[in-house]
C-alpha positions in Angstrom: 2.9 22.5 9.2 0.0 23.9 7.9 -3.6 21.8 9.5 -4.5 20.5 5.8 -1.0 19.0 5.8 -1.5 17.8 9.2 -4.8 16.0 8.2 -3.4 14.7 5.4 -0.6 13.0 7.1 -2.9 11.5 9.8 -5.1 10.2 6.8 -2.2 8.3 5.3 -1.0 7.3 9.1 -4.0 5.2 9.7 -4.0 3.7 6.4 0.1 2.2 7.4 -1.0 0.8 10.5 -4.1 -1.2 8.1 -1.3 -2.3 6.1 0.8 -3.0 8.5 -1.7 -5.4 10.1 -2.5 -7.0 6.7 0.5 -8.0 5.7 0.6 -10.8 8.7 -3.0 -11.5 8.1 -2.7 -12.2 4.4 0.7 -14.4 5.3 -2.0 -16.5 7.2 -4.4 -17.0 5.0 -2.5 -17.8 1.7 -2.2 -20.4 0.1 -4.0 -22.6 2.5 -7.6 -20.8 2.1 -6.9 -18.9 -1.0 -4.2 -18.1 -3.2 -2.6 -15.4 -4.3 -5.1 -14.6 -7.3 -8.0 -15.4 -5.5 -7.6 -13.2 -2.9 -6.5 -10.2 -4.7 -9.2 -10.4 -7.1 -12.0 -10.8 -4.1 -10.4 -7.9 -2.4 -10.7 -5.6 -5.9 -14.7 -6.9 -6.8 -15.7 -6.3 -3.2 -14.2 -2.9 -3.5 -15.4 -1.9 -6.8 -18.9 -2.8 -5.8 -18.4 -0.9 -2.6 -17.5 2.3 -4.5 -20.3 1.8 -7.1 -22.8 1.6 -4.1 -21.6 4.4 -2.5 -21.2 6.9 -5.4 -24.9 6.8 -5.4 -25.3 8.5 -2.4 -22.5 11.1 -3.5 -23.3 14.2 -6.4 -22.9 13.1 -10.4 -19.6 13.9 -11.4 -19.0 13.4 -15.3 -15.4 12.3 -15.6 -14.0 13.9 -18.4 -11.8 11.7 -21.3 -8.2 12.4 -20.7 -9.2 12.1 -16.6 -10.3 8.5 -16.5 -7.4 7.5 -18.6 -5.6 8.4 -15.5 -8.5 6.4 -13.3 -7.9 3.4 -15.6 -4.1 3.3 -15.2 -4.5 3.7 -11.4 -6.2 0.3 -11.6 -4.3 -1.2 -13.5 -0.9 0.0 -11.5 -2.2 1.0 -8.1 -4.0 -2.5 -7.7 -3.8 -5.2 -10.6 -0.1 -4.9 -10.7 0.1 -4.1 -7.0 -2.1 -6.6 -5.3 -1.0 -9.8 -7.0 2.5 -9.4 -7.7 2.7 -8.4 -3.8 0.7 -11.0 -2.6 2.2 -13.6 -5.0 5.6 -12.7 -3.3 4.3 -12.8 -0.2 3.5 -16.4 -0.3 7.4 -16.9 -0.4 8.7 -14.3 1.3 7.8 -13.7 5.0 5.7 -10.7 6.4 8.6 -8.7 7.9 10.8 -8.8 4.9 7.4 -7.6 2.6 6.8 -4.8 4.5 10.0 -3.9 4.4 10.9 -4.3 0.9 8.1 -1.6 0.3 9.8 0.8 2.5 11.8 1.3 -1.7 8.5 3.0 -2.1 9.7 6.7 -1.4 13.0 6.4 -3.5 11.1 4.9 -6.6 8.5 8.1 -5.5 10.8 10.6 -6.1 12.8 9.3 -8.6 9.0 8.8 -10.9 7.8 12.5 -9.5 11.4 14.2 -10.7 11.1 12.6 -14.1 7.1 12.9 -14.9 6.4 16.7 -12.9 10.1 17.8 -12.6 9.8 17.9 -8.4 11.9 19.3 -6.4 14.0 17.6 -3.4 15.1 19.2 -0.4 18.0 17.7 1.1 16.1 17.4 4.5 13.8 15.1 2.5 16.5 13.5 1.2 18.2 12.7 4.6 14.7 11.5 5.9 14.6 9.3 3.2 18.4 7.3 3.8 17.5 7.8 7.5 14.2 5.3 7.0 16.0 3.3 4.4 18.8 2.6 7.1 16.1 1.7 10.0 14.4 -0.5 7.6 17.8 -2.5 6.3 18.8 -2.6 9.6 15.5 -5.1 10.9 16.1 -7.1 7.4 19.5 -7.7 7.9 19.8 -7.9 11.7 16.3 -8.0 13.3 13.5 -11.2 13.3 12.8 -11.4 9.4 17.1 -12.4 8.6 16.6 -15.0 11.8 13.6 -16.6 10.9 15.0 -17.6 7.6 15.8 -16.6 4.1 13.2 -15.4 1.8 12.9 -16.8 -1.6 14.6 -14.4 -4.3 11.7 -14.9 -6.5 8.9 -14.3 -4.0 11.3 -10.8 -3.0 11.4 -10.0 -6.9 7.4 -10.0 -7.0 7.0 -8.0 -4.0 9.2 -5.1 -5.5 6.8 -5.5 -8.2 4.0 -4.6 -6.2 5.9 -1.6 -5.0 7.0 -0.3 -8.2 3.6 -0.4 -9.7 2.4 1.3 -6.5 4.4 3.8 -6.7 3.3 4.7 -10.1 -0.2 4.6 -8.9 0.5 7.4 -6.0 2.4 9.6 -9.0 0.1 9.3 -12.0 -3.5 9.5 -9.4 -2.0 12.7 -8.0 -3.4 15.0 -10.7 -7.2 13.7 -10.7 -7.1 13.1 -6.8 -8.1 17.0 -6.1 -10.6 17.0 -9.2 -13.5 14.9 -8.4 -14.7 13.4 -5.5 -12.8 10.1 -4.4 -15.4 7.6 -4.0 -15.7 8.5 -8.3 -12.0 7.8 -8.8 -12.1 4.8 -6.5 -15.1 3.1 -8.3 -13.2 3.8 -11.8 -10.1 2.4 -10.8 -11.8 -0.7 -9.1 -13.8 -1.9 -11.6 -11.4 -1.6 -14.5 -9.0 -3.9 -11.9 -11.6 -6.2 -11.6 -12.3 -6.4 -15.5 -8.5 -7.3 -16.0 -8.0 -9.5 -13.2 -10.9 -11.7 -12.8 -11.0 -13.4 -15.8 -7.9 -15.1 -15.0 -8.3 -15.5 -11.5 -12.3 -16.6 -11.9 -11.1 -20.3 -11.4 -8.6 -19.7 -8.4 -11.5 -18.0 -6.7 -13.9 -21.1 -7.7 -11.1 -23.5 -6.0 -10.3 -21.4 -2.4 -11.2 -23.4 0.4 -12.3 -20.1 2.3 -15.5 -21.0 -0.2 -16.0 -24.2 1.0 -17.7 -26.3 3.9 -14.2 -26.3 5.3 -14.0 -22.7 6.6 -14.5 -20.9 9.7 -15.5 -17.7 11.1 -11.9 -16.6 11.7 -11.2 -17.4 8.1 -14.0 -14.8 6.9 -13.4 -12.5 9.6 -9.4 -12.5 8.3 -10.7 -11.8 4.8 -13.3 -9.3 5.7 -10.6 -7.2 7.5 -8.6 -7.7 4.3 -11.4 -6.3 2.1 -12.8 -3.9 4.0 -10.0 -2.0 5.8 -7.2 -2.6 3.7 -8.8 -2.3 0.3 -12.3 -0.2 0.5 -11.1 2.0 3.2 -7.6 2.7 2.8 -7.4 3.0 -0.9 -10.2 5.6 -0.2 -8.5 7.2 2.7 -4.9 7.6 0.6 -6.4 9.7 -2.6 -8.1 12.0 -0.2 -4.9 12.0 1.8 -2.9 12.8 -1.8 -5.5 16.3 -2.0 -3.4 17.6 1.2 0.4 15.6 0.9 2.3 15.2 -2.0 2.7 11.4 -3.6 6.4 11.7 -2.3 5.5 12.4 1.5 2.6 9.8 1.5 5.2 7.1 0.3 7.2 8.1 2.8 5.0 6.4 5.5 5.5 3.1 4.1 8.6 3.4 6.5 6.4 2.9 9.6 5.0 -0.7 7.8 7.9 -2.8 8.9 7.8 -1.5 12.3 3.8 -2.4 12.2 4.1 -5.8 10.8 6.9 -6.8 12.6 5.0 -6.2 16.0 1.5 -8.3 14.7 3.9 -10.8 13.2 5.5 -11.4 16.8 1.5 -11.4 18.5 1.2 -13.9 15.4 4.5 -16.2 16.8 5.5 -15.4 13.0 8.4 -13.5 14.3 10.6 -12.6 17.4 12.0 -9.4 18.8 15.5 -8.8 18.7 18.3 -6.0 19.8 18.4 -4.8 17.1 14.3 -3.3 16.7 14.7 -0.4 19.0 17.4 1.2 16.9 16.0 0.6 13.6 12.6 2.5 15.4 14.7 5.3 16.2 16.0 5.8 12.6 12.5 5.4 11.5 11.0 8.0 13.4 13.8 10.2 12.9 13.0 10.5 9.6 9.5 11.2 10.6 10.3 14.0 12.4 12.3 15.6 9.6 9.9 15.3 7.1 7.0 16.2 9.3 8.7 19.6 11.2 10.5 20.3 7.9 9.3 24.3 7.5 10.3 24.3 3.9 7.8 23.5 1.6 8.6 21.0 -0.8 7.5 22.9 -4.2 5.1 20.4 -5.9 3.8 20.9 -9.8 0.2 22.1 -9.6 -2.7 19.4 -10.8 -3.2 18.8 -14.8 
């Protein structure tokens, strides 16, 4: 593995272990101190005036046309579509199950990257890729999230989606990631999810308790975590990660989520161990270690 690669994979490591740790988090703040709405739409305006701050401390970059249709669609897919929908489900699904529902993320990856830049599979990806899938069924059907009690079919539909929509994100941002600096496709992409989103979520935000007398420091320190590591930071850290890895190898790490949130959910008492973890880890990193040592390179259609 080439040390670009290697970065890039550590990059987009860091950012599952965020998510990961959100996933619980969010689970404890909705709906009794904001709902679904309200927090995704905080999360997006804090992020898009992060961005906007810090791209004036960066070079002027002038964003050509056909390049910030691509920015725009990125926030409409990688965050309005993704955020809500996810966190809407969430409310009615439980963290475990979440997380692991977006471990669909590579297979809807692959299938988007084959159809918009005709990529090529290995089979080694390919077996990675069942290999994770298995791991990840295995703790949904067998492990803490099938024990602690159904999930709503609704609240599941929602979260996948928040993947789906994701997913197009990581394969429509890949050709502008490499083109201008990030923190300029971040801001882009943050503010036109904020124009779309908080219009309709303006009153939901109005009526979160986590605004009101009622709140406590844990309750902002939750929702700081929220908006700052898993929104401002790791959307940041993934595009530069998607300059190094292909879209298809960063979803792939979405594998490692269930494993993540499954281990803050038990801290959280929102979850137990059972037999049945270890071998779904195995599996999991497994197919880590095929992707990652795979010497072929996976042929990848150069950026627009």
């Amino acid at each position: 593995m080439k040390k670009t690669e290697l970065y890039g994979n550590l990059l987009v490591l860091s950012t599952t272990f965020i998510y990961g740790i959100n996933t619980p988090i969010l689970k404890t703040m909705m709906p009794e101190w904001m709902d679904a709405w309200a927090i995704s739409t905080v999360r997006q305006v804090f992020a898009a005036v992060m961005f906007w701050i810090s791209s004036l401390f960066i070079p002027y970059q002038k964003i050509e046309g056909k390049h910030l249709i691509y920015m725009v669609a990125g926030g409409f897919f990688g965050l309005a579509m993704n955020q809500i929908p996810y966190a809407l489900g969430l409310t009615l699904s439980s963290p475990v199950d979440s997380s692991i529902i977006r471990s669909a993320t590579p297979i809807i990856v692959i299938i988007l990257a084959l159809i918009i830049y005709k990529q090529k599979v290995t089979v080694k990806l390919i077996l990675s890729v069942l290999l994770g899938i298995a791991g990840a069924l295995l703790i949904i059907l067998l492990g803490g999230g099938a024990t602690k009690g159904a999930s709503h079919l609704s609240g599941n539909l929602l979260v996948v989606v928040g993947v789906f929509s994701y997913s197009l994100y990581l394969v429509l941002i890949k050709p502008v990631a490499g083109k201008y600096h990030t923190i300029h496709i971040m801001k882009w992409m943050f503010l036109s999810a904020s124009l779309i989103t908080l219009p309709l979520s303006f009153p939901h935000i109005i009526a979160a308790k986590a605004f009101t007398s009622a709140t406590n420091w844990t309750v902002i320190a939750r929702l700081l975590y929220s908006c700052i590591f898993a929104t401002y930071i790791a959307y940041l850290v993934n595009v530069i990660a998607l300059k190094y890895i292909t879209p298809t190898r960063e979803s792939l790490y979405s594998y490692l989520q269930p494993v993540v949130a499954t281990t803050v959910a038990i801290i959280l008492g929102q979850d137990k161990l059972s037999w049945v973890d270890p071998i779904s880890l195995l599996l999991i990193f497994v197919s880590f270690y095929l992707l990652t040592f795979d010497k072929k390179k996976i042929p990848q259609k150069k950026d627009a």
